[in-house]
BABA-367989 format. One record per atom (N, C-alpha, C): residue number from 1; atom name; x, y, z. Coordinates in steps of 0.2 Angstrom, whole numbers, plus 5000, padded with zeros to 4 digits. Last residue first. Example, Ala and Ser with C-alpha at 12.3 -4.5 7.8 and 13.67 -1.06 7.14 Angstrom:
// BABA-367989
  kelo  tornu    c1    c2    c3
     2      N  5064  4989  5035
     2     CA  5068  4995  5036
     2      C  5064  5000  5039
     1      N  5066  4972  5039
     1     CA  5062  4978  5039
     1      C  5066  4984  5039
This chain:
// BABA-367989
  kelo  tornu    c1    c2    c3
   262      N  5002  4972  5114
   262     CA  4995  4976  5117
   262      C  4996  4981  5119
   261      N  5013  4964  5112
   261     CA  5009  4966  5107
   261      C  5004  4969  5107
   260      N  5022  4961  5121
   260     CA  5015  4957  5121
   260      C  5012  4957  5115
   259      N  5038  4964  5128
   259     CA  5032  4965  5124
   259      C  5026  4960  5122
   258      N  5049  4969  5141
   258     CA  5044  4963  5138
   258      C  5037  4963  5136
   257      N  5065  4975  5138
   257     CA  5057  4977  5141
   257      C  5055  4971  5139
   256      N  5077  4976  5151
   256     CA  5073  4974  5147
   256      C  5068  4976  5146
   255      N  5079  4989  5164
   255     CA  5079  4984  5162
   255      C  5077  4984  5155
   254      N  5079  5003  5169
   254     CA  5086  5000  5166
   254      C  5085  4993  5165
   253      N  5067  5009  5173
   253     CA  5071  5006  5176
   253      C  5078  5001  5174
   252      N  5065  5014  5160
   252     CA  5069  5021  5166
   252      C  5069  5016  5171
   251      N  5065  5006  5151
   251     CA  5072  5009  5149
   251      C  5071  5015  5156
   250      N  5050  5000  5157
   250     CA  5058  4996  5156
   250      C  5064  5001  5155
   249      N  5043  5009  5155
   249     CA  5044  5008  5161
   249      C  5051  5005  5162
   248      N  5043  5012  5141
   248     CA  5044  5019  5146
   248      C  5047  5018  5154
   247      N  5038  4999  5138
   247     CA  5044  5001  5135
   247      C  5047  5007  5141
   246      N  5024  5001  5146
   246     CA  5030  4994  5147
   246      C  5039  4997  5145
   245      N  5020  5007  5135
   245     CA  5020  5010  5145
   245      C  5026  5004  5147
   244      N  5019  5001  5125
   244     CA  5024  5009  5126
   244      C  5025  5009  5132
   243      N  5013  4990  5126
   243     CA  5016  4991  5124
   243      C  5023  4995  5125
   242      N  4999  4994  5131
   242     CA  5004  4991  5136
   242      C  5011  4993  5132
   241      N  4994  5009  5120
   241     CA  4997  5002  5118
   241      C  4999  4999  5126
   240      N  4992  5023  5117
   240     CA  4987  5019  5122
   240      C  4989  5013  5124
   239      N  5004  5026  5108
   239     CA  5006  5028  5114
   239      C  5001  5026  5121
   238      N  4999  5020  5095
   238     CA  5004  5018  5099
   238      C  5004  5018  5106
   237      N  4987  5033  5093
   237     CA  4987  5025  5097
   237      C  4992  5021  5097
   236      N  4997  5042  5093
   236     CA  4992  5042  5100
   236      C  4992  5034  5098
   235      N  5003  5037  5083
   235     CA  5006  5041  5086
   235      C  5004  5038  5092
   234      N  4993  5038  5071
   234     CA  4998  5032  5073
   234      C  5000  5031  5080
   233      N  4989  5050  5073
   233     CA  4986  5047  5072
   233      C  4989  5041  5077
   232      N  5004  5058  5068
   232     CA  4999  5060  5073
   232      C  4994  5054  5075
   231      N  5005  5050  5056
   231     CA  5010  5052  5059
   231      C  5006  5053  5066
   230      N  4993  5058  5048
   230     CA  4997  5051  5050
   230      C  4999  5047  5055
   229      N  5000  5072  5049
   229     CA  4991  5069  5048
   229      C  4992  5061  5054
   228      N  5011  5070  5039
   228     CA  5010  5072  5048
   228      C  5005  5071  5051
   227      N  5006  5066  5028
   227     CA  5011  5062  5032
   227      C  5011  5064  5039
   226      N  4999  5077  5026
   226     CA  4994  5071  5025
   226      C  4999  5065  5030
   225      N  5009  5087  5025
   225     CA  5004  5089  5031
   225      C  5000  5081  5030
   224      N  5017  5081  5015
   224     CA  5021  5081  5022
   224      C  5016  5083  5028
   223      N  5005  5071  5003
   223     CA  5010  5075  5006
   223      C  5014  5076  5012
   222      N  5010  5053  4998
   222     CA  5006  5059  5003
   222      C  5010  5065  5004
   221      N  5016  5041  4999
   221     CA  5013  5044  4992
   221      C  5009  5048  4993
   220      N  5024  5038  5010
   220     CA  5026  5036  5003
   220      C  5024  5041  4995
   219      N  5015  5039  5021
   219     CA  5019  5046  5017
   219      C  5021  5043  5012
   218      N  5007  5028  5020
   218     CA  5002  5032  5019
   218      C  5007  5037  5018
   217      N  5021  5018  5026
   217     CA  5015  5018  5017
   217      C  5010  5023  5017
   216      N  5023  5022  5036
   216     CA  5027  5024  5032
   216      C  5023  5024  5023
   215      N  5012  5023  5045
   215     CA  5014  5028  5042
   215      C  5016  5028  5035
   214      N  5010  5008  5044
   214     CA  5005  5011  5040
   214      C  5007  5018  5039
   213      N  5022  5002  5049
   213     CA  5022  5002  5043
   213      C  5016  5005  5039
   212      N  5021  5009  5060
   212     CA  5027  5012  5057
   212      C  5025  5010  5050
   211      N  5009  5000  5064
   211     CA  5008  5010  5065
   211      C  5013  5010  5062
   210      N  5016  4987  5067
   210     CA  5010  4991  5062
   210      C  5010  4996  5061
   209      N  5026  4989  5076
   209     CA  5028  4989  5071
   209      C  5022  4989  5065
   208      N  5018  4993  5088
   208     CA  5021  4998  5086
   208      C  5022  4997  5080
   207      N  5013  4980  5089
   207     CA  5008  4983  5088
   207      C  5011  4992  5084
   206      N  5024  4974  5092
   206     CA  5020  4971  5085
   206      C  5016  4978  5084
   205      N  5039  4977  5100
   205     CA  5032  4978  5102
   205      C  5029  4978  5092
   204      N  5048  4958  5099
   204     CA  5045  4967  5099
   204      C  5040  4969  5100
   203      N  5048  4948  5097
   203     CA  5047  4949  5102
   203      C  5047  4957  5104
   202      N  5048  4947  5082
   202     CA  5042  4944  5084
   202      C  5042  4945  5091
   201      N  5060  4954  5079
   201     CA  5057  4955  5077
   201      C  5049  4955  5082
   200      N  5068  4938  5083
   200     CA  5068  4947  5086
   200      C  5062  4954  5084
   199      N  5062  4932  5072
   199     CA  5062  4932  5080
   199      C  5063  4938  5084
   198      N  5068  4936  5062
   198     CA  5060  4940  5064
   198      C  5059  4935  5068
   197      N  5081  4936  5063
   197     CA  5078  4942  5063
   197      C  5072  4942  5064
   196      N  5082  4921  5061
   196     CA  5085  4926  5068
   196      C  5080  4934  5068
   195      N  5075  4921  5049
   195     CA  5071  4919  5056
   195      C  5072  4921  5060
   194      N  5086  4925  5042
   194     CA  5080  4929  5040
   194      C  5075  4928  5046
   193      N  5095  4915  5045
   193     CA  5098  4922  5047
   193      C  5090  4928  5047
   192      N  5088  4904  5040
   192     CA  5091  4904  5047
   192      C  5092  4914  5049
   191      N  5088  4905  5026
   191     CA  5082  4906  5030
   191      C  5085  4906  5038
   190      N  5103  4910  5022
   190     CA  5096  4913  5019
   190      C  5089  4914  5026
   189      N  5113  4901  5023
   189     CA  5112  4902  5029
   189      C  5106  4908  5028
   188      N  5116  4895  5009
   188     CA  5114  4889  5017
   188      C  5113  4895  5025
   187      N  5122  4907  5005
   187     CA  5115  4903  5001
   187      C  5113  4898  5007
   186      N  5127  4920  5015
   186     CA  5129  4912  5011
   186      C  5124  4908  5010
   185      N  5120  4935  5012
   185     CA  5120  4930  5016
   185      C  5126  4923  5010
   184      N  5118  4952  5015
   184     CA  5119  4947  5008
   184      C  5121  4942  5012
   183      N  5102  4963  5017
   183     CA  5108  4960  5021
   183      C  5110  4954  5016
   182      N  5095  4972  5010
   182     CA  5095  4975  5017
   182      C  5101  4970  5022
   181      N  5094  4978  4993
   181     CA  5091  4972  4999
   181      C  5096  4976  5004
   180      N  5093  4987  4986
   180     CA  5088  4984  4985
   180      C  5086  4978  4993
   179      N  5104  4997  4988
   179     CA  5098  4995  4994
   179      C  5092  4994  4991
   178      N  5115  4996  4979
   178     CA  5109  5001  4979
   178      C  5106  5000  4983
   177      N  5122  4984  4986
   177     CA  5126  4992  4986
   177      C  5121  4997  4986
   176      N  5115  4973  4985
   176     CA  5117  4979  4993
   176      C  5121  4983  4993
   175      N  5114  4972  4972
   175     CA  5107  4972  4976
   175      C  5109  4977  4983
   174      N  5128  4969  4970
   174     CA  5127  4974  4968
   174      C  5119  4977  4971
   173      N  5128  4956  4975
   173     CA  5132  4962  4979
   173      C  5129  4967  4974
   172      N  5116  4948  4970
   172     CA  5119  4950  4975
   172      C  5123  4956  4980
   171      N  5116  4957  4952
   171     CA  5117  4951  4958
   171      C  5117  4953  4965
   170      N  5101  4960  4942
   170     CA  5106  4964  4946
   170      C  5107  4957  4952
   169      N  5100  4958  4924
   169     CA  5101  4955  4930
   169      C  5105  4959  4936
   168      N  5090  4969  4914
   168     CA  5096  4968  4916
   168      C  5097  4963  4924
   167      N  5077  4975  4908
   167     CA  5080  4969  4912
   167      C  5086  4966  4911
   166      N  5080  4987  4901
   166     CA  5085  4985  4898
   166      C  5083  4975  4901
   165      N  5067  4994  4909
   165     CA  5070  4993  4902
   165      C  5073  4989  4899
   164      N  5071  4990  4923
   164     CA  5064  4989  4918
   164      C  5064  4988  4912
   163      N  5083  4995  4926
   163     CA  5081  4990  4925
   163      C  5074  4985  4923
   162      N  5083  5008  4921
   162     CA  5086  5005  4919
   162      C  5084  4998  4919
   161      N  5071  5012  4931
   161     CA  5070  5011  4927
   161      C  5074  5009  4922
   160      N  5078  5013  4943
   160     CA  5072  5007  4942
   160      C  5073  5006  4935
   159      N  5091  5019  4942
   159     CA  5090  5014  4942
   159      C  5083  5010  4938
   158      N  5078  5032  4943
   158     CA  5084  5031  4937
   158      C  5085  5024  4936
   157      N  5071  5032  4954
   157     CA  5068  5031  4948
   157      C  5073  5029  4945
   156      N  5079  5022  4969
   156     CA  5077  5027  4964
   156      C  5075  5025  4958
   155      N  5077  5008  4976
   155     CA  5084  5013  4972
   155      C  5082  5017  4968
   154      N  5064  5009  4984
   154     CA  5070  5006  4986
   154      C  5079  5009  4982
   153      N  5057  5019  4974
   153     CA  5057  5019  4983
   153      C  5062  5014  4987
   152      N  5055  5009  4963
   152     CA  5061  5016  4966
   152      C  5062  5020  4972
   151      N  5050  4997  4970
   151     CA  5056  4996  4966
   151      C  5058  5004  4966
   150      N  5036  5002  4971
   150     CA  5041  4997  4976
   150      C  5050  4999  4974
   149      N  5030  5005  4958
   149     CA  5028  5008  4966
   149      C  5035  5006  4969
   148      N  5033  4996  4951
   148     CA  5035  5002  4947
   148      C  5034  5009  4953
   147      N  5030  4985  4957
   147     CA  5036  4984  4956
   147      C  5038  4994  4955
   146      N  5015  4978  4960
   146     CA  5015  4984  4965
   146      C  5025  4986  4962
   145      N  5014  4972  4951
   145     CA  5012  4967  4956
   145      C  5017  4971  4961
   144      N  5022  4974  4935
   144     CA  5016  4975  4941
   144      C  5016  4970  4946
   143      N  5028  4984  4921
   143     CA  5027  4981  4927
   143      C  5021  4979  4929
   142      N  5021  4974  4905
   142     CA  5026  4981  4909
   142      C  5027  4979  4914
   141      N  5027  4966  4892
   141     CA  5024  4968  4896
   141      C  5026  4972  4900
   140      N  5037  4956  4882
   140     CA  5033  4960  4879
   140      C  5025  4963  4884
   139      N  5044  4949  4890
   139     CA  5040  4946  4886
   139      C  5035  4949  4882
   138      N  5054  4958  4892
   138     CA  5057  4951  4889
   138      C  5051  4948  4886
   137      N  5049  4966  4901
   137     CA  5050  4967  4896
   137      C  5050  4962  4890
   136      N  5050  4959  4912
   136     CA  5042  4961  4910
   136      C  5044  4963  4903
   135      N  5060  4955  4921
   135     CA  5058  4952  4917
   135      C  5051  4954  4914
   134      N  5069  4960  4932
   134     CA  5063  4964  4930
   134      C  5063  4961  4924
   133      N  5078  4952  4943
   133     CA  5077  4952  4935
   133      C  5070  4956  4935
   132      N  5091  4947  4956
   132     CA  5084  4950  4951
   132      C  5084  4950  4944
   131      N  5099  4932  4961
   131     CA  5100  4938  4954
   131      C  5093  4938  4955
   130      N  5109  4922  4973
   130     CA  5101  4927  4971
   130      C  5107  4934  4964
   129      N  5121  4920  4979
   129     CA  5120  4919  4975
   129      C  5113  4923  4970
   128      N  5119  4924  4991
   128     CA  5125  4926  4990
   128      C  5125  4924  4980
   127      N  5104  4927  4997
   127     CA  5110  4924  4994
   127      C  5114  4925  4993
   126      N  5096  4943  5007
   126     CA  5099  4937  5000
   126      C  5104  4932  4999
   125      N  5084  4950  5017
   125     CA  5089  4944  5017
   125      C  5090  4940  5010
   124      N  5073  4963  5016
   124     CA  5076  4956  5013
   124      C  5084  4956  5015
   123      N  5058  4969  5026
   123     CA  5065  4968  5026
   123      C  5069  4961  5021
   122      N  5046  4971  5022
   122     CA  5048  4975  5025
   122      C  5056  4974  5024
   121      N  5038  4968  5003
   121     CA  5042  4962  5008
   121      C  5045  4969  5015
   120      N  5040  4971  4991
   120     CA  5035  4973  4994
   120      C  5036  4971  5002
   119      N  5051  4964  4984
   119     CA  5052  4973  4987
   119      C  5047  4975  4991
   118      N  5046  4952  4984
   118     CA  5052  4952  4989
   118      C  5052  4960  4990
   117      N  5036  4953  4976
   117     CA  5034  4952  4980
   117      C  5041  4955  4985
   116      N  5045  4957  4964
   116     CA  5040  4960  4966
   116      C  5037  4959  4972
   115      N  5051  4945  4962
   115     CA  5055  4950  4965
   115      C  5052  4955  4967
   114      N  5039  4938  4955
   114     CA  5044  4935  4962
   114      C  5048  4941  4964
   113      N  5035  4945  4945
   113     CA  5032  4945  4950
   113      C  5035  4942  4956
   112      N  5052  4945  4939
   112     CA  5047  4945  4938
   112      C  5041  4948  4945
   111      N  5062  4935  4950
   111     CA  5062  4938  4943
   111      C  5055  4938  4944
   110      N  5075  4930  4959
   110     CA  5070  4930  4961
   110      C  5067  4934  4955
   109      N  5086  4916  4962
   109     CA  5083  4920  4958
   109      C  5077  4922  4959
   108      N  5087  4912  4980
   108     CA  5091  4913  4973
   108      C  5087  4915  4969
   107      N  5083  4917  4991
   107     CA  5086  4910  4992
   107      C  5090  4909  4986
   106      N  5074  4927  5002
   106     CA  5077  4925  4994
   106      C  5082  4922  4994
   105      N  5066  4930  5015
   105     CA  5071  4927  5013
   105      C  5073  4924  5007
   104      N  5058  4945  5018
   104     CA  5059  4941  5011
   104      C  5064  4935  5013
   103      N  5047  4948  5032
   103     CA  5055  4947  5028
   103      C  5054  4943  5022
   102      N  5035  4958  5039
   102     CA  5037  4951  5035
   102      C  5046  4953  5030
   101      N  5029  4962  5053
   101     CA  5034  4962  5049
   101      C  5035  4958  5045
   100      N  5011  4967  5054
   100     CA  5018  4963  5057
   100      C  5024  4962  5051
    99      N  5001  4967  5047
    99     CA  4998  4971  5052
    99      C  5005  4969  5057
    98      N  5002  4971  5028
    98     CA  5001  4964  5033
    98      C  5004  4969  5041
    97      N  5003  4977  5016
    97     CA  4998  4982  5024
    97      C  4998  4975  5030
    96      N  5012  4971  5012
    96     CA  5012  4979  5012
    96      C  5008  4982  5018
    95      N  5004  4959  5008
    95     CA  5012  4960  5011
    95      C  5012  4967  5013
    94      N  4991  4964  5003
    94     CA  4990  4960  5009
    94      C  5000  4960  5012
    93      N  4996  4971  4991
    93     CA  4992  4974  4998
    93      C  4994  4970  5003
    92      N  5001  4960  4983
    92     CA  5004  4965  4987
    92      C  5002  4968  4993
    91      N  4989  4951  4983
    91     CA  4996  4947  4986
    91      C  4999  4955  4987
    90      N  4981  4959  4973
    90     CA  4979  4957  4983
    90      C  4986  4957  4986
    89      N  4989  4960  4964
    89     CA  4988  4965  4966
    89      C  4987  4964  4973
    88      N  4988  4948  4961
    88     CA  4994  4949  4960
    88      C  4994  4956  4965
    87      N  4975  4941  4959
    87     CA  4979  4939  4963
    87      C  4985  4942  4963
    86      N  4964  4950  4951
    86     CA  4963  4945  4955
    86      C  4969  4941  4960
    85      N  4975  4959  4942
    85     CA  4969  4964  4946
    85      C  4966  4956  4953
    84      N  4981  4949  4936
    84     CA  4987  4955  4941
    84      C  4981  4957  4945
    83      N  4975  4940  4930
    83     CA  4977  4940  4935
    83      C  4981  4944  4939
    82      N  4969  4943  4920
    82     CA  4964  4945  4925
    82      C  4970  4944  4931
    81      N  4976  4941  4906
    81     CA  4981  4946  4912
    81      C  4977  4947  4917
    80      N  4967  4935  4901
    80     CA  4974  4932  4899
    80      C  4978  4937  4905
    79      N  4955  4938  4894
    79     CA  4959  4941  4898
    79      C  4964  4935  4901
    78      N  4948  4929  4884
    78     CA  4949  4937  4881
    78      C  4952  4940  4888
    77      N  4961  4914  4881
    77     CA  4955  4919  4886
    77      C  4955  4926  4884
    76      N  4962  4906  4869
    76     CA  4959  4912  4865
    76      C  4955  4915  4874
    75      N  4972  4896  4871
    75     CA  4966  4895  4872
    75      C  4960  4902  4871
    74      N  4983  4903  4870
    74     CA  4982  4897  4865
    74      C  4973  4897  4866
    73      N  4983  4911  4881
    73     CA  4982  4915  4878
    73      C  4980  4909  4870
    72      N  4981  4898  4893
    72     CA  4979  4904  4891
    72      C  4978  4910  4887
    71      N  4996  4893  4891
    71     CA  4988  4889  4888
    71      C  4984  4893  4888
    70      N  5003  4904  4894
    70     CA  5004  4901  4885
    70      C  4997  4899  4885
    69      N  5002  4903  4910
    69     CA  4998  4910  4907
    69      C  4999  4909  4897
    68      N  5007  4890  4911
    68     CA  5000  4892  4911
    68      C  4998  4896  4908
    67      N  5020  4893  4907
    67     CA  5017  4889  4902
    67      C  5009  4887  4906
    66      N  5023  4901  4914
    66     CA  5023  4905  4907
    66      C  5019  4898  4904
    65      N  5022  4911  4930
    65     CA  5021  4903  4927
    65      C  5020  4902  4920
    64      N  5027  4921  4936
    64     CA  5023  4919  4931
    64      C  5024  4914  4928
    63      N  5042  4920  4947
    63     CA  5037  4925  4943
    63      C  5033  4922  4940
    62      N  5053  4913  4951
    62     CA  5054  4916  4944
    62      C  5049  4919  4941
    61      N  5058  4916  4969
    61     CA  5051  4915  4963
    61      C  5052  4918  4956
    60      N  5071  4907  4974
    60     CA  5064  4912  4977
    60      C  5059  4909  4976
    59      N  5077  4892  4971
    59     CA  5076  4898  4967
    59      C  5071  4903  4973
    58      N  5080  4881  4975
    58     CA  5088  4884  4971
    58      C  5086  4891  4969
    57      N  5070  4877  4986
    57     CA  5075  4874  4984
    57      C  5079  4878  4981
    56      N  5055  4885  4992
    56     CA  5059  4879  4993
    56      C  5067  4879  4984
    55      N  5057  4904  4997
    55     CA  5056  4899  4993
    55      C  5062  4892  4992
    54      N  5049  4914  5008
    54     CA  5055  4912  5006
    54      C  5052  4907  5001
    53      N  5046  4923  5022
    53     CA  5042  4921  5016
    53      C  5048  4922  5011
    52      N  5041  4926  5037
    52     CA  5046  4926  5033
    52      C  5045  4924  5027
    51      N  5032  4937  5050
    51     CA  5030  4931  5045
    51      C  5038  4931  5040
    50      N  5029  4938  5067
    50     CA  5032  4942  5061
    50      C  5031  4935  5056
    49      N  5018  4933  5077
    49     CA  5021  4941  5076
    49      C  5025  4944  5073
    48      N  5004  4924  5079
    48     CA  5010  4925  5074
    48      C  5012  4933  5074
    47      N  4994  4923  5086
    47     CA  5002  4921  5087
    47      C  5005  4922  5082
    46      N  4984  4929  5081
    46     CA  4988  4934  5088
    46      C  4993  4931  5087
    45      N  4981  4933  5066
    45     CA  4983  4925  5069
    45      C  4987  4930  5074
    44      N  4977  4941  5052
    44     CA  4972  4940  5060
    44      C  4975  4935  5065
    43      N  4991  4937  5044
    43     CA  4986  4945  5048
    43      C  4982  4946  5054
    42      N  4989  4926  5042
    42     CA  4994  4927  5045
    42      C  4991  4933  5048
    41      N  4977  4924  5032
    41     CA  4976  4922  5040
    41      C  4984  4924  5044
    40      N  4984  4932  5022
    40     CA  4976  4936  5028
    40      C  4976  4933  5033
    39      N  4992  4924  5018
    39     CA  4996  4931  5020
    39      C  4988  4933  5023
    38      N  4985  4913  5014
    38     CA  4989  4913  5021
    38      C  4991  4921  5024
    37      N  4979  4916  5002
    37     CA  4978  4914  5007
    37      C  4980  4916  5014
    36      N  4990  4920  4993
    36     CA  4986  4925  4997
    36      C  4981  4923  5003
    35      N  4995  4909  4992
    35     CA  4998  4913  4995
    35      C  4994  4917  4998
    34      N  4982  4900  4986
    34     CA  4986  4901  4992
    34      C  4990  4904  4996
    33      N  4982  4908  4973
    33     CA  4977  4909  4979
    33      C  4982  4907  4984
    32      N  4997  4906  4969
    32     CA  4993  4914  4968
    32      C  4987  4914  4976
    31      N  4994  4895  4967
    31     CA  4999  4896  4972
    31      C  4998  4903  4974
    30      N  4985  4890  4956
    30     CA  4985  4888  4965
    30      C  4989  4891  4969
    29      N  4991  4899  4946
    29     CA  4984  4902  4951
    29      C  4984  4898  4958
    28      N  5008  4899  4949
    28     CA  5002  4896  4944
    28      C  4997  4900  4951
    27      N  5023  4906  4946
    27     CA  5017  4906  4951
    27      C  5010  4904  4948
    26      N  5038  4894  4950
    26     CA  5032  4900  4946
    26      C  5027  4899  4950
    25      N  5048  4890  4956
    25     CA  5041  4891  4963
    25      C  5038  4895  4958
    24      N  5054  4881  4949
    24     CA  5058  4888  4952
    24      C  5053  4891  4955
    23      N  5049  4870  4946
    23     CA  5047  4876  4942
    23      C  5051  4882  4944
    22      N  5053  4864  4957
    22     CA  5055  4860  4950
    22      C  5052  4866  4944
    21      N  5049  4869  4968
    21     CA  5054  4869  4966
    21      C  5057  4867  4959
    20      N  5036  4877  4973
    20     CA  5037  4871  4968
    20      C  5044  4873  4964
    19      N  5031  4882  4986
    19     CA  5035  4876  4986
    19      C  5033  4873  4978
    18      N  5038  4895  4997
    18     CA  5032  4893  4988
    18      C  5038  4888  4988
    17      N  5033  4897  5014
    17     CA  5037  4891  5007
    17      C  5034  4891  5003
    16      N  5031  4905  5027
    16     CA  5028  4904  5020
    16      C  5032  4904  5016
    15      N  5034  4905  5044
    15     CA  5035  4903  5039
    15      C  5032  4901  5030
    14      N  5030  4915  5059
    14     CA  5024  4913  5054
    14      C  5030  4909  5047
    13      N  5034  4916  5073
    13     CA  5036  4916  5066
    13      C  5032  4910  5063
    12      N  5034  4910  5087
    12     CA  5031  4917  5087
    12      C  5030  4919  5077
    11      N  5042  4900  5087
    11     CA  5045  4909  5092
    11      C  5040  4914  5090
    10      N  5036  4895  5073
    10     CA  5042  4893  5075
    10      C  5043  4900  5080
     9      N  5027  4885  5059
     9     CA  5027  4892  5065
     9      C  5034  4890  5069
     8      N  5026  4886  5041
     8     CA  5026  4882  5048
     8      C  5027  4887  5053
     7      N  5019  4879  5027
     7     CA  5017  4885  5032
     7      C  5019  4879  5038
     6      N  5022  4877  5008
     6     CA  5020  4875  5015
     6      C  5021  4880  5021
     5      N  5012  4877  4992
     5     CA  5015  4884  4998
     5      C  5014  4880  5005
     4      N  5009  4867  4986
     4     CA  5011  4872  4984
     4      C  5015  4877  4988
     3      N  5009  4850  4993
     3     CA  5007  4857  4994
     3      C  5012  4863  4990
     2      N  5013  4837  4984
     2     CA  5017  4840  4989
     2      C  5012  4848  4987
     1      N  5003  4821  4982
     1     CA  5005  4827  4978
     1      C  5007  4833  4984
C-alpha cells in the first residue's frame, strides 16, 4: 500500500508529497497526522534548510476527504469537526511558524483546506492550470485551517470575502494578478521551478529567514510599538548569527557570501 505523504531530500530541501492521487490528495486523518508529522521533524532536522510541499498527480489538495468526514457524521460522532482544533490547526501553526522557508508547489486544484495550507505556505509556485476554491460554503461551513487569517493578508478583506461567500473558482492568472500566488508556471514545470527556489533559499542565511518569518507573523496582528518590540528582538539575534558577520564580511570584500545557518 503506497504511503500517504512521501518525503525526499535533495541541496538541502526537505520535499513533502500528499500522495493520494486518486482522491485528489483529500485529507483523511492519516494524512492529516502525517503531515503534521513531518512538518515538526522538518523543524528540528539541521539538514533541512527549506521545505516544498506539493501534491502527487493532477491535483494539490481538494481539502477534506468528504467521504470520511460523511461516515462520521452517519455514524452519529457527537464531534464530526474535532478535526480543525486536532490536526488542521497544528498543520498551520507548524507551516507558519516552521523555523525555514517552505514553498507551496500547487500542481492543480487546490480547495478547501488544501488551499489553506498553500496561503499558509511562505512562497507559492502555480500551475498554469491550478484553480482555488474556498469551498466551505458549499458544504454548509465556514472557514478554517488559518484561511479567514491567511487569505486577506494576501488579497484583502473585500476579495476574501467574495470568495468565501460566493466560492467562486479563482484560476491561475487571476491568483497573480491579486497576489494570491507569487509566480504562475507550466503545470510540468510546478516542482522543478518551486525546488529551484528553495535551493536558493536553502543556501541562504536560514537562521535570518526564521527572525523575518517570526517578525513578520507576530506584526501581522500586533500593534506598530508590539511589531517594533519584535523587530528589535529578532534584530539582535540575527545580528549574534555567523551568519551576518559572514554576510558583512562578504559584501565589503565584494565576494559571495557563504551561509551555514549559524
Amino acid at each position: 500500500m503506497a504511503e500517504v505523504l512521501t518525503i525526499s531530500d535533495r541541496d538541502g530541501v526537505r520535499t513533502l508529497t500528499l500522495n493520494r492521487p486518486e482522491s485528489f490528495n483529500s485529507l483523511t486523518v492519516e494524512l492529516k497526522e502525517a503531515l503534521l508529522t513531518a512538518l515538526e521533524a522538518a523543524g528540528t532536522d539541521d539538514a533541512v534548510r527549506a521545505v516544498v510541499l506539493t501534491g502527487a498527480g493532477k491535483a494539490f489538495c481538494a481539502g477534506q476527504d468528504l467521504k470520511e468526514h460523511l461516515e462520521r457524521l452517519e455514524a452519529g460522532d457527537p464531534a464530526p469537526l474535532a478535526t480543525v482544533d486536532k490536526h488542521y490547526n497544528p498543520i498551520v501553526t507548524a507551516i507558519t511558524t516552521l523555523p525555514k522557508p517552505i514553498i507551496a508547489a500547487v500542481n492543480g486544484m487546490a480547495a478547501g483546506a488544501g488551499a489553506s495550507f498553500a496561503y499558509a505556505c511562505d512562497l507559492r509556485i502555480a500551475a498554469e492550470s491550478t484553480k482555488f476554491l474556498m469551498a466551505f460554503a458549499g458544504v454548509g461551513l465556514t472557514a478554517d485551517s488559518g484561511s479567514a487569517w491567511t487569505l486577506p493578508r494576501l488579497i484583502g478583506y473585500g476579495r476574501a470575502m467574495e470568495l468565501f461567500l460566493l466560492a467562486r473558482p479563482v484560476a491561475a492568472d487571476e491568483a497573480l494578478r491579486i497576489g494570491m500566488v507569487n509566480q504562475v508556471v507550466p503545470a510540468e514545470e510546478v516542482l522543478t521551478t518551486a525546488h529551484a527556489l528553495a535551493t536558493r533559499l536553502a543556501a541562504g542565511p536560514t537562521t535570518a529567514y526564521a527572525k523575518i518569518k517570526e517578525a513578520m507573523l507576530a506584526s501581522a496582528g500586533s500593534t506598530l510599538a508590539d511589531g517594533l518590540a519584535v523587530e528589535g528582538r529578532t534584530q539582535a539575534e540575527a545580528g549574534a548569527t555567523e551568519d551576518h558577520r559572514e554576510g558583512v564580511a562578504a559584501f565589503v570584500a565584494k565576494r559571495p557570501p557563504v551561509f551555514t545557518g549559524r
